[in-house]
N, C-alpha and C positions, 0 to 999 in steps of 0.2 A: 320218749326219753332217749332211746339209743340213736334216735336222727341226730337230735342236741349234743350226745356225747364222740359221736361218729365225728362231725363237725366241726368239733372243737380240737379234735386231736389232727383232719386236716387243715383247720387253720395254725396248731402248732408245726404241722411238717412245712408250709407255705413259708410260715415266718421264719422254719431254721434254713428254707433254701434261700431267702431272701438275704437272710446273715449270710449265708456261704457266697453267694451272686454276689455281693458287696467287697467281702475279701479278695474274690477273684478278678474284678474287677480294679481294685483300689491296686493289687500287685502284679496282672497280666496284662489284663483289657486296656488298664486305661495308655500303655504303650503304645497300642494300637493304631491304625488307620479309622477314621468315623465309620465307615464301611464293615470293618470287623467288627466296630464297637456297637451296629443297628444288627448285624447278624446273631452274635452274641447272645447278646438280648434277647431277640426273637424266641433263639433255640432254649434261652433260662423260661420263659414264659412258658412252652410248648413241654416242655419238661415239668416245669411246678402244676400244669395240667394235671399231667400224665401221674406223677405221683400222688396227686389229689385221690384220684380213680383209685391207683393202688389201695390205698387208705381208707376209702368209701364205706359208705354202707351196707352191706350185701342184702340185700331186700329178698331176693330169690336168688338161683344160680347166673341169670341172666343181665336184673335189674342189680345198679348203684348206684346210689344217692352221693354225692359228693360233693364240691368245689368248686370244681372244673374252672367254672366259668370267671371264677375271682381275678388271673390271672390276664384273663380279659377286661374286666375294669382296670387293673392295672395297664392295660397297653391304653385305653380311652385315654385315661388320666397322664398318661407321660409322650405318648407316641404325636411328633407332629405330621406323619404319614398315613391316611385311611389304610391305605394299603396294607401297609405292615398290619397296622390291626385286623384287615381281612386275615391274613397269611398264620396270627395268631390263631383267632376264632379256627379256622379249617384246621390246622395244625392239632389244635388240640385235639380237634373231632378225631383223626385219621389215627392218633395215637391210641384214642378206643378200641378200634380195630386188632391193635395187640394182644386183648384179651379173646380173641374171636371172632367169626364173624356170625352176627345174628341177625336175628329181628331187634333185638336190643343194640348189640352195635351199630347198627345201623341207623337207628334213630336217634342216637347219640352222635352219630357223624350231621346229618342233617340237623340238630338242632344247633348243634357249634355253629354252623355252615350260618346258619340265619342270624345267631347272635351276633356270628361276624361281623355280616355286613350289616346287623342294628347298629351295632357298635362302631364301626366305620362313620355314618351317618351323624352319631352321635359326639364322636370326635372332631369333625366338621363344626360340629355346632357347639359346642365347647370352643372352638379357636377365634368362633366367631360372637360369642354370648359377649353381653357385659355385665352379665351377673358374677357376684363374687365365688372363689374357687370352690370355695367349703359347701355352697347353695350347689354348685353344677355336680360337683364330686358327691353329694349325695343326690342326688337327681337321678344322675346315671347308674350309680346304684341301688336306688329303689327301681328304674327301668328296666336295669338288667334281669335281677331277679323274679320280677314279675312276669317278665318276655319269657325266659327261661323256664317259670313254674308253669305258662300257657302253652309252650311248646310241647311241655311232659304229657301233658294234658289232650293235645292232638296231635303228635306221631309219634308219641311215647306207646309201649305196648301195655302195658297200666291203662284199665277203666278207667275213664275221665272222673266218673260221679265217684269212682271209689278214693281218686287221688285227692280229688277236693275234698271231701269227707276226711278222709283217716290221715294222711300225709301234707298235706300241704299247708295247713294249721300250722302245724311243726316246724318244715321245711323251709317255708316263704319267709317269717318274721326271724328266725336263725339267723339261715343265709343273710338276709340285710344287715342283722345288726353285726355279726362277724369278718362282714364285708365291707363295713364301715371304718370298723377297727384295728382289718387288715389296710384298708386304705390310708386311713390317719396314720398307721405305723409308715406303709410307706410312702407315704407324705416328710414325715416326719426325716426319711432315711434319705432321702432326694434333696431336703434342704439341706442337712448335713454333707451329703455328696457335692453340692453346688457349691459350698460355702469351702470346702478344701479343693475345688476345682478355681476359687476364685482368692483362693492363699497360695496356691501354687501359679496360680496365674499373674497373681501380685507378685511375689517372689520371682517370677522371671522376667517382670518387668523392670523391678530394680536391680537386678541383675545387670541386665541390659544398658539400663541406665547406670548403672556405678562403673561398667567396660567406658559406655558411651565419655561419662566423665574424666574417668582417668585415661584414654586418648587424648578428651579436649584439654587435660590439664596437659599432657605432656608436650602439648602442639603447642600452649600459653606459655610452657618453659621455656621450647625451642624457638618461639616467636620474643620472647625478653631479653635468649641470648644471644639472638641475631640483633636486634633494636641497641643491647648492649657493646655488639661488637660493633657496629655502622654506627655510635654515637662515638667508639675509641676511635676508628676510623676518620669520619668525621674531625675529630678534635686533634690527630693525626694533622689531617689534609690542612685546618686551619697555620697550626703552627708552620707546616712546608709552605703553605701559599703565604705567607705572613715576609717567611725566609726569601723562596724565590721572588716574590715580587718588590719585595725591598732591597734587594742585592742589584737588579740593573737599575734599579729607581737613583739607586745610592750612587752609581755609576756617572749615569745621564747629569744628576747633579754635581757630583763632583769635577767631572771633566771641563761640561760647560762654567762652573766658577772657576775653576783652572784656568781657560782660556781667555774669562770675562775680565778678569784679575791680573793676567801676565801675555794680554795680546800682545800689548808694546816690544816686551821682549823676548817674546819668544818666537822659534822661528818658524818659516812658511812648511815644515815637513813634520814638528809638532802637533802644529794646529789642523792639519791634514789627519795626523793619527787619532789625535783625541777625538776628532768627530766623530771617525770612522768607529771609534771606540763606544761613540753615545748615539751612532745609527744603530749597530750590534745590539747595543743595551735596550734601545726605543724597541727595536724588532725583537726580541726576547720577551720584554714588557708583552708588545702589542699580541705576539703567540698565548699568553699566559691567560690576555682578559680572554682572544677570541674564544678559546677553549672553556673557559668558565658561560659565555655567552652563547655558545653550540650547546653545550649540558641546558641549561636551563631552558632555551628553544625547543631541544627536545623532549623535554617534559612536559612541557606546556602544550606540544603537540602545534607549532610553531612555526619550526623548520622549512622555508620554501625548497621543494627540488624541483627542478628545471632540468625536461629530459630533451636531449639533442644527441645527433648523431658525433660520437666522439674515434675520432682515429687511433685502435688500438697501436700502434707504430707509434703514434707522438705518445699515448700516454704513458710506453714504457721507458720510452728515450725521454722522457722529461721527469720523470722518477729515479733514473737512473742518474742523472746528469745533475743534481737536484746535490745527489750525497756522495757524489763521486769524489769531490774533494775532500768533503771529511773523512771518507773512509780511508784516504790516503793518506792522512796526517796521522788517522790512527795505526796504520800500516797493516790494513785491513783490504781485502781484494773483494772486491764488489763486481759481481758474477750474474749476466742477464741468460737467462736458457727461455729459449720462443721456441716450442713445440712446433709439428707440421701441424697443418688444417684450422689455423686459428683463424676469423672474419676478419674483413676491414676495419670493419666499422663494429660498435657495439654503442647503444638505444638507453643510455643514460644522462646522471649529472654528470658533466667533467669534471665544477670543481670539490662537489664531497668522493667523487670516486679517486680523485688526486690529494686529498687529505686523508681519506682510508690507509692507501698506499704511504702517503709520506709517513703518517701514523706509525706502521707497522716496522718500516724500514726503518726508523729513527730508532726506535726500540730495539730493531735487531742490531745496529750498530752500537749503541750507548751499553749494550750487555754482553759485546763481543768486545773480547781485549784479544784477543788474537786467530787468525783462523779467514773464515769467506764469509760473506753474506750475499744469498743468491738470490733472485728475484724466475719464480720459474713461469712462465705463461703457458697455457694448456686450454683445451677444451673436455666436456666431460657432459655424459650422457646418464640421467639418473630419472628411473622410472617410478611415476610418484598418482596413486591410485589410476593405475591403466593407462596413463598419460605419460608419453616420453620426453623430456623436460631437456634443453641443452642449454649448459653454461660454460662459461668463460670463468677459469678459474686464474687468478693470483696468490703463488706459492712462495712468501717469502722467510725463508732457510738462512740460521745461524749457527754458528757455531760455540754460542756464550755461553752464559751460564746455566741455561735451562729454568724450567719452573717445577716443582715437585706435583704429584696427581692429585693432591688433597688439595691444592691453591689453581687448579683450572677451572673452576667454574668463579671464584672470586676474583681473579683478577680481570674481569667484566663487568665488575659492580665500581658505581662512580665509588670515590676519593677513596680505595681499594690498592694496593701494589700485593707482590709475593709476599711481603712482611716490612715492618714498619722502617726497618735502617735502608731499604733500597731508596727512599726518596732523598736522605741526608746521605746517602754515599754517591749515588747518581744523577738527584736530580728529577725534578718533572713534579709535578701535580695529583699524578694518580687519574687521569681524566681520559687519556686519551685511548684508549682499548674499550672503555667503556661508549665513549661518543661514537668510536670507528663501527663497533657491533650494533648500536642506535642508528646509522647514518647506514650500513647495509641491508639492517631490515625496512628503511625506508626506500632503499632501492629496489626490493624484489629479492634480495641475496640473503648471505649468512656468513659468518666467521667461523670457523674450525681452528682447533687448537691442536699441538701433539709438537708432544715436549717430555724433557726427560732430563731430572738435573743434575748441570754438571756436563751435560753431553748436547745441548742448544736445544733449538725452539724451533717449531714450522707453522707459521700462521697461513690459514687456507682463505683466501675470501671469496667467496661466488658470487658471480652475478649473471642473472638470466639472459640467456640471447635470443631469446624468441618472445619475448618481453614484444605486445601489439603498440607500434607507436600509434601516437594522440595527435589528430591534423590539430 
């Protein structure tokens, strides 16, 4: 009867270390690394041993009937490492030792030792069983017990015949069914722990997911007010293209019913002007489709380039020569600076690299009312992953009105200006900055900005000089 009562009071101290392992756990542990959290562990099992012992049965000064071994089904039942199960079993053994060293502790070291590595084995075959949990989880605990009651029995210091006789009646059908009960508890405590492992785990997943969303919402904002602004845009560019291409249309017509109307009398220096006045108009028209017909080319991925040897000397004398009158009429000084060490030649299109240029120069005169616009030519070395790269740069410098830092990346985007009156006070389409940066990166180059408003503009254009020509 004092085996039964011994027993019961260590399977009450097992249960209250298992509540305390759980708290410490649920508020320290589970912060952890998995490495602290299999260590942990170990050391709560090696300990719920160890105070099994304390609690025991004192049989003699030597011998105790205890537990021990319970804390070992538990590593079977949860542990997916034999190992660690070995480390338990010995563990607990070595803690015996605490009380002494005997013939009794001793034997109590050796019998953990075997249960171990039963128990190891038996872990194994639990991961591997397809029998249901409840069927293995008592299995292992009718094995244990039994192992353990035949170990007492041959290297225990207790006479065998006397232990099967007086003690083990007692001791073997106890231990199981206590061992069952402590099991089922922590069965019982393990699903609980899995199931707040798998509400915190949910909870960080929507977590996750509500950040995740409300990024993708704020991207669907930023992507509405863009669509919203390139549809103003857009509806922008209609009404200018509406303007500009009806204004020389209106021209070309008017002049010629002028002249179809009043040949007769009018005279040989009239009929000279008006034409001249509906060549202007045709060649304004004709600038207006081409540029709508270069955008669309390039999107469509269209655009033929044709690379030939082009003579950097003619292409800046015919750039320059190009707006040298208008800028004179605007009383604007139009300024060519040709750096030393620049090629003969440079391994492109002539005429999108001559529409880049006239491009840019149109713009820097149409926004300079007074001042230079200088056209700079240079060469330029820029090292680009371990690769030393050389270009040919075109630097053309005004002195207008500048662009403010918030409108430098937009005035790159088609039917786009700095704001929506520069097209009704200046003129143009919105198209050509846009085409110019589409026709450079079809060259191998790039466009650069740097600008400051109020105080002019500097368009940078690149284009590669070591560019391999194509027999």
């Amino acid at each position: 009867m004092q085996f039964s009562k011994m027993f019961v009071l260590n399977m009450g101290m097992l249960i209250t270390i298992a509540y305390l392992a759980s708290v410490f756990y649920k508020y320290v542990v589970i912060r952890t690394s998995s490495r602290v959290k299999q260590v942990s562990s170990v050391l709560v099992l090696i300990f719920a041993g160890w105070i099994s012992t304390v609690f025991g049965f004192q049989l003699t000064d030597e011998v105790v009937f205890d537990l021990r071994y319970v804390p070992l089904i538990v590593a079977v039942l949860t542990y997916r490492q034999p190992y660690s199960v070995i480390i338990v079993g010995i563990g607990i053994g070595l803690s015996r030792l605490t009380f002494g060293i005997t013939d009794a502790t001793l034997a109590a070291v050796l019998n953990m030792s075997i249960l171990g590595v039963i128990c190891a084995g038996l872990n194994i075959w639990m991961r591997r069983s397809n029998y249901r949990l409840i069927i293995k989880g008592i299995l292992v605990t009718v094995i244990v017990n039994v192992v353990n009651s035949i170990n007492i029995a041959i290297v225990g210091v207790i006479p065998a015949t006397y232990f099967f006789s007086h003690i083990m009646p007692y001791t073997l059908p106890t231990g199981i069914f206590l061992s069952l009960i402590f099991a089922f508890i922590l069965r019982d405590f393990q699903n609980e722990q899995n199931r707040i492992l798998l509400i915190q785990s949910t909870n960080r997943l929507l977590s996750v997911q509500k950040e995740e969303l409300q990024k993708a919402q704020i991207v669907l904002e930023d992507r509405a007010k863009q669509l919203m602004i390139a549809s103003q845009y857009k509806s922008e560019f209609l009404a200018n293209m509406s303007h500009e291409l009806r204004t020389p249309l209106n021209s070309v017509i008017n002049f010629a019913q002028m002249i179809s109307e009043n040949a007769d009398t009018m005279d040989q220096e009239d009929i000279v002007r008006f034409a001249n006045m509906i060549d202007h108009s045709g060649q304004e028209l004709l600038t207006l489709i081409n540029d709508i017909l270069d955008l669309s080319k390039v999107e469509a991925g269209r655009l033929d380039i044709v690379l030939e040897d082009i003579s950097v000397a003619q292409l800046t004398e015919d750039a320059m020569s190009h707006f040298q009158l208008v800028a004179e009429k605007k009383g604007i000084q139009l300024v060519l600076d040709k750096k030393q060490g620049l090629p003969d030649t440079l391994w492109s299109d002539p005429q999108r690299v001559q529409q880049i240029l006239r491009n840019l120069m149109s713009n820097a005169i149409k926004f300079t009312h007074r001042g230079k616009v200088t056209l700079t030519v240079s060469t330029k070395q820029i090292k680009n992953a371990g690769i030393q790269n050389r270009w040919l740069v075109f630097s053309v410098q005004d002195t207008g009105i500048g662009i403010s830092e918030d409108k430098h990346h937009s005035i790159f985007e088609a039917f786009q200006q700095a704001d929506g009156s520069i097209s009704r006070k200046f003129g143009g389409t919105g198209l050509g900055l846009s085409i110019s940066r589409d026709l450079a990166r079809l060259l191998g180059g790039s466009i650069e900005l740097e600008s400051v408003e109020g105080k002019g503009s500097t368009f940078h254009l690149y284009l590669p000089l070591n560019r391999e020509k194509m027999s």
